[in-house]
N, C-alpha and C positions, 0 to 999 in steps of 0.2 A: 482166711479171706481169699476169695477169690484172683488169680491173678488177671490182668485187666490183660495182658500180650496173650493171653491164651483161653479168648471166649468160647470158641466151641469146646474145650476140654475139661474147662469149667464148666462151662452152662448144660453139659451132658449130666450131671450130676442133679442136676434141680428142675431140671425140666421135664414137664409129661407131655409127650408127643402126641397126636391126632391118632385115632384107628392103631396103633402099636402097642405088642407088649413088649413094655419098655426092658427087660431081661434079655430077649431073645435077637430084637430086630437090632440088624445092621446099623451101622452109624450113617445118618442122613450124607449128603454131599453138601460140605459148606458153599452158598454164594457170593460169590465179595461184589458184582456188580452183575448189572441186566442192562438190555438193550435188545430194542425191537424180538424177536424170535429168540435172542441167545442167552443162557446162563452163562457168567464167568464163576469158575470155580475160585475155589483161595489157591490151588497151586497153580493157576493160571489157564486150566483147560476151560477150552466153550463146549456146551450142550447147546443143543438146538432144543429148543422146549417146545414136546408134542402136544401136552395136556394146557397149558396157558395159564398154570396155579390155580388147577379145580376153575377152568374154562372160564375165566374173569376175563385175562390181558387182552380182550377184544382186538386193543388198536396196539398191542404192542408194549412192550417196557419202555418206561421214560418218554412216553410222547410228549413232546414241548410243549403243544395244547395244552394238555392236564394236570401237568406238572405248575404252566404259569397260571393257570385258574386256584391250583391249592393253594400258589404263593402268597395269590394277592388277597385270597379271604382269608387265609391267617394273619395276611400285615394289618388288615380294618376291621374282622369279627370275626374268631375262627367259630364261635357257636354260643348260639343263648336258646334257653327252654320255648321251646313255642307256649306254653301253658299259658296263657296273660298276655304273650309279646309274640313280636310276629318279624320275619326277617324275605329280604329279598328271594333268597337262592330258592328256598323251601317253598315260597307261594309260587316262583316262576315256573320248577318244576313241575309242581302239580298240574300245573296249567298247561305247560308241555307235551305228562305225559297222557293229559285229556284228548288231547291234538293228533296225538300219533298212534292212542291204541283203538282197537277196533270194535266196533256196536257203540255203546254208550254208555260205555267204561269212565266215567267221569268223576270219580271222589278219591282221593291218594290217600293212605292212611302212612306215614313214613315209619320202618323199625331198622334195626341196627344188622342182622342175619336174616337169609332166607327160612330159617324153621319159624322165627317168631313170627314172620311176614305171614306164613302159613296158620300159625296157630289164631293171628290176628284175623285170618279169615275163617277159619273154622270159627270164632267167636261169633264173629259175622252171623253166618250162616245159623244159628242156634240163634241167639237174640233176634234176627230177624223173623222168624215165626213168633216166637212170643209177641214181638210188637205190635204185629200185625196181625194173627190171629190170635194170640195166646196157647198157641200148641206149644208142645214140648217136645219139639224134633230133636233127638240129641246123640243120632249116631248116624256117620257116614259110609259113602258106599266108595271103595280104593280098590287096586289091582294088584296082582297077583306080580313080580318084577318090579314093583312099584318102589319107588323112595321119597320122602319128602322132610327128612331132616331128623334129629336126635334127640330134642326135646320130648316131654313127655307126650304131650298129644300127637306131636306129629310122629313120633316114635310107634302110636296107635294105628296109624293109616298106612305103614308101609308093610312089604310084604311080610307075613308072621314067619313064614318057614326058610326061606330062601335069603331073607334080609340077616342083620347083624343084629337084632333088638329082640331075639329067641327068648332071653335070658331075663325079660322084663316082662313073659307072659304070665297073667296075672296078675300085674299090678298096673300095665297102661289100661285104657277103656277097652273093650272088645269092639271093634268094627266088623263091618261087612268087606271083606276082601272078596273079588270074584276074579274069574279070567276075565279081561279085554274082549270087547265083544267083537271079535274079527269074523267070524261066523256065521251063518244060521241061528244054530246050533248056543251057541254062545249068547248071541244076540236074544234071542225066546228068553235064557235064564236069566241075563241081564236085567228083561224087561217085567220081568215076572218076578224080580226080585221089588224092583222099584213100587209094582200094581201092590204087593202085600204088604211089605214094611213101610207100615207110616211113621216110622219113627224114625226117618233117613231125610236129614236136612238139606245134603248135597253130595253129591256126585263130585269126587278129587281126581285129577289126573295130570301127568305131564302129558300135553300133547305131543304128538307125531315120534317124542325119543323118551323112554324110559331109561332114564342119566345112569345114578349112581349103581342102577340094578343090571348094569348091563349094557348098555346102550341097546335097548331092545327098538325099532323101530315098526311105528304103525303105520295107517293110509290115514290122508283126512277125511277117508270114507266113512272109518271108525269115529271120529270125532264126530263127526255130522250127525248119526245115529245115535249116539251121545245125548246132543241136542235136541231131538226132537223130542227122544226118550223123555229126556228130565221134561220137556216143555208140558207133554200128554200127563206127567204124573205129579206137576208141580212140584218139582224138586230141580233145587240150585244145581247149578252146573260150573264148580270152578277149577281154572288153568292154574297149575304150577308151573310157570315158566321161566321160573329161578333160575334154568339150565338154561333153556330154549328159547330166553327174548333176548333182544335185542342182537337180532341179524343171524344167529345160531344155524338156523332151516333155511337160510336163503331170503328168508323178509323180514321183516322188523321184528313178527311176532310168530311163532307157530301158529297163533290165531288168524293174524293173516293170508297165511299160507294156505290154510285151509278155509279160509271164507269160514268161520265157524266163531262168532263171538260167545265169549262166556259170562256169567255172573256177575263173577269173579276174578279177577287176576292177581296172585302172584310172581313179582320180579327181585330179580337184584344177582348177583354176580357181575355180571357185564354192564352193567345200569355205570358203574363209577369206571371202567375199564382196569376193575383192579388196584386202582389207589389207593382207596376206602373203605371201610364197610358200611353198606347202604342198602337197603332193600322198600320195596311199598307193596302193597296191598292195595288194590285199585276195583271198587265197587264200581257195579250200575246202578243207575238214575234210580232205578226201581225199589234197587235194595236200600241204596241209601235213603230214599223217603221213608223205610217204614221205622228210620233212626228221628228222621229231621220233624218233631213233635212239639207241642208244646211242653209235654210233659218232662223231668229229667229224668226218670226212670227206662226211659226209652233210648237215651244217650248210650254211647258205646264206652264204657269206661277203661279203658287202656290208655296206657301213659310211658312209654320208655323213656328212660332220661335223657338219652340223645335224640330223641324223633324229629326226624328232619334237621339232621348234623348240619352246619351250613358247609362246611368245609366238604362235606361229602353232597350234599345237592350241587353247590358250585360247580365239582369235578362231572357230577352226572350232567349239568347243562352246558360245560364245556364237551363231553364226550356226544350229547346230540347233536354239538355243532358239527362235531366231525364228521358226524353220521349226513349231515349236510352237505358238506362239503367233500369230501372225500370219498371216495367209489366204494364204500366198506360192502354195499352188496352186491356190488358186481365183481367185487375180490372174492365173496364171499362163491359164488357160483362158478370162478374158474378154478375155486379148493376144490368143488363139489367136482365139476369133469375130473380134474389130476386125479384125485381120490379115485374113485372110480376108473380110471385107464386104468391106475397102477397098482390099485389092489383086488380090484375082481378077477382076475386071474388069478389069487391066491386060491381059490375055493376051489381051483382041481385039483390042490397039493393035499395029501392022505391025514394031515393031522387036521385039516381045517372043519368043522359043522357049517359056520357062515359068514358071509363077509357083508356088511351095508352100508349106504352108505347115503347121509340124508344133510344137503348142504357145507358146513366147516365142520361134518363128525363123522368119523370112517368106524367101524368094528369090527374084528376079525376074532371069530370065538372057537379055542379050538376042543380041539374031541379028549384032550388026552388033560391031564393038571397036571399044576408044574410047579416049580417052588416062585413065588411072587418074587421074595426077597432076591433072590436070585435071577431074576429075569432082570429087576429093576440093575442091578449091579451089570448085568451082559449087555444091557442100551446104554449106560452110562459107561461103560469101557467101549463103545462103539460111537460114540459122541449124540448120543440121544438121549433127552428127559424122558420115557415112557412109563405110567403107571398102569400095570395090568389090574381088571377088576375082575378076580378069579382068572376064567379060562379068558377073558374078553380081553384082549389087547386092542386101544383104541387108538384117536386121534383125534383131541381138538383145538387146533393149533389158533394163533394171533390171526386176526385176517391180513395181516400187513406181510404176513410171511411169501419169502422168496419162493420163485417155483423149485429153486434147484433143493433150498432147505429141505422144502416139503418130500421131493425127490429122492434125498439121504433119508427121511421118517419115513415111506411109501418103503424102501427099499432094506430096511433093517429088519420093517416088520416081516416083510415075505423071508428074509433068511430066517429071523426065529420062529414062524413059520415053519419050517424043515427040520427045525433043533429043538423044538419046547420037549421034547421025549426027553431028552439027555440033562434036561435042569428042573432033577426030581427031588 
């Protein structure tokens, strides 16, 4: 039996970690408590957390807001199946987040993670031709850097060579992966990909930051042409902004940022600021009529068993409040300057390729690899959370974070920086 005084020693034994092979990698850093920007460790040391646990903790650890919003809907109904019944938090949100996203993004579909959120749009997008015309549009067009989650399909849309999901070619669907059309040159293939395959339902992309691949950043120029692209060749155009909503780029949505609405929206990470897990999928008026029929054949049949958690909608329409109340994007755009003062001078240091830097996300990628596990250990004996993605050492910190914090994260990276050669 387990001894109960000594859970991480035990719980090492039974536990399978995210992205690790559980043989080789280091042992995590236990946390015994959180607060705004800082980890406490169990032997008492603080981390300042760069990354914000896979860029959730928007507003911070333990914001009182969020915390008395979960309280109070688990003291009166932490959750009932919407299937039949129906509950406050879940219709309020939708209605919310009708309100604040951009074009005519009006129908919420609630899932539990960002991949199903995705996969629920990809369903979308395929049943939506049938409906509507009875094509059979059944493969999509994704990027090259691209990521959009682990699941099987979406596992299909990210990048095949460069991504982590190598090892599943052959058995996900085969998509259209192309470069981002930042070019001419790009742009012609792009378009000419779209003109011939008519068997491409939509067009997938994170706007302006390709996350998990990188933090690779684009112009909202690129998006725009996006736009027009799919509009000239009838094909759907949807946002994964699973990373990139809510306040990420500087405005609510990357969509906003770029004046560019889409189809489709995928959210959630930041949607609950990390509490819970929560994610939707949010159609336009368009798409969803060619659902809203007399027929039931036309209906979209998905059903997760938590859809529309209440305890997790609750916490997401306590974190819009905040988003009201609370300067989170004008915090979000004095990240953007610091970031920027204090890491673009990295890029005339010999190990660097690139430094960018797009609202609360900095990226500094260097020329040289280096052991992760080992970098991760050198930020954490330096008092910093950082998770490097390959060569990419990034930054996407709480928007509640101090300047001096961020100051210590700006300032560790430029040393490792000058050191990644020596943690081989």
């Amino acid at each position: 039996m387990a001894n109960p005084n000594n859970w991480f020693r035990s719980g090492l034994h039974h536990i399978w970690l995210p992205y690790a092979q559980m043989k080789t990698i280091p042992d995590p850093a236990p946390v015994s408590r959180t607060q705004g920007a800082l980890l406490e460790l169990a032997d008492g040391r603080q981390l300042i957390d760069g990354v914000g646990s896979w860029w959730t903790s928007v507003h911070g650890y333990n914001h009182p807001t969020l915390l008395d919003a979960a309280r109070a809907q688990l003291e009166t109904m932490p959750h009932v199946m919407l299937g039949g019944l129906a509950h406050e938090q879940a219709y309020k949100l939708a209605t919310r987040l009708s309100d604040i996203t951009p074009g005519d993004l009006d129908k919420t579909f609630f899932t539990e993670s960002g991949s199903v959120a995705v996969e629920v749009a990809m369903k979308i997008a395929v049943q939506y031709y049938m409906n509507l015309t009875g094509e059979r549009r059944t493969r999509f067009l994704s990027f090259k850097g691209g990521y959009h989650g682990d699941t099987f399909a979406t596992m299909s849309v990210c990048d095949p060579d460069e991504g982590m999901h190598s090892l599943f070619a052959g058995v996900v669907p085969e998509q259209y992966v192309t470069d981002l059309p930042i070019n001419p040159e790009q742009q012609e293939a792009f378009d000419r990909l779209l003109s011939q395959q008519k068997d491409i339902a939509a067009v997938l992309v994170e706007p302006l930051i390709q996350g998990a691949g990188g933090m690779r950043m684009h112009s909202e120029d690129t998006l725009r042409f996006m736009r027009a692209a799919c509009d000239r060749h009838g094909v759907l155009l949807i946002f994964d902004e699973i990373f990139t909503g809510f306040g990420r780029t500087g405005e609510m949505f990357a969509a906003t940022r770029a004046t560019v609405p889409p189809d489709i929206m995928c959210v959630g990470k930041a949607l609950t600021g990390g509490i819970t897990p929560l994610a939707a999928t949010i159609a336009s008026r368009k798409v969803y009529e060619a659902f809203h029929t007399d027929s039931s054949e036309n209906a979209l049949m998905h059903g997760p068993t938590f859809t529309g958690h209440a305890v997790g909608c609750a916490v997401a329409n306590a974190g819009l409040d905040l988003f009201e109340r609370e300067p989170r994007l004008s915090q979000v755009r004095s990240i953007e300057q610091q970031l920027s003062k204090e890491l673009m001078p990295v890029k005339e240091l010999p190990l660097v390729n690139r430094v960018q830097v797009c609202g609360a996300v900095a990226a500094v990628e260097l020329s040289t690899d280096f052991n992760v596990e080992k970098a991760r250990r050198w930020f954490i004996d330096r008092g910093a959370f950082i998770r490097p993605l390959g060569r990419v050492v990034y930054l996407t910190p709480a928007f509640v974070i101090k300047p001096d914090q961020l100051r210590a994260l700006t300032s560790v990276i430029a040393d490792f920086a000058q050191h990644a050669d020596q943690l081989s």
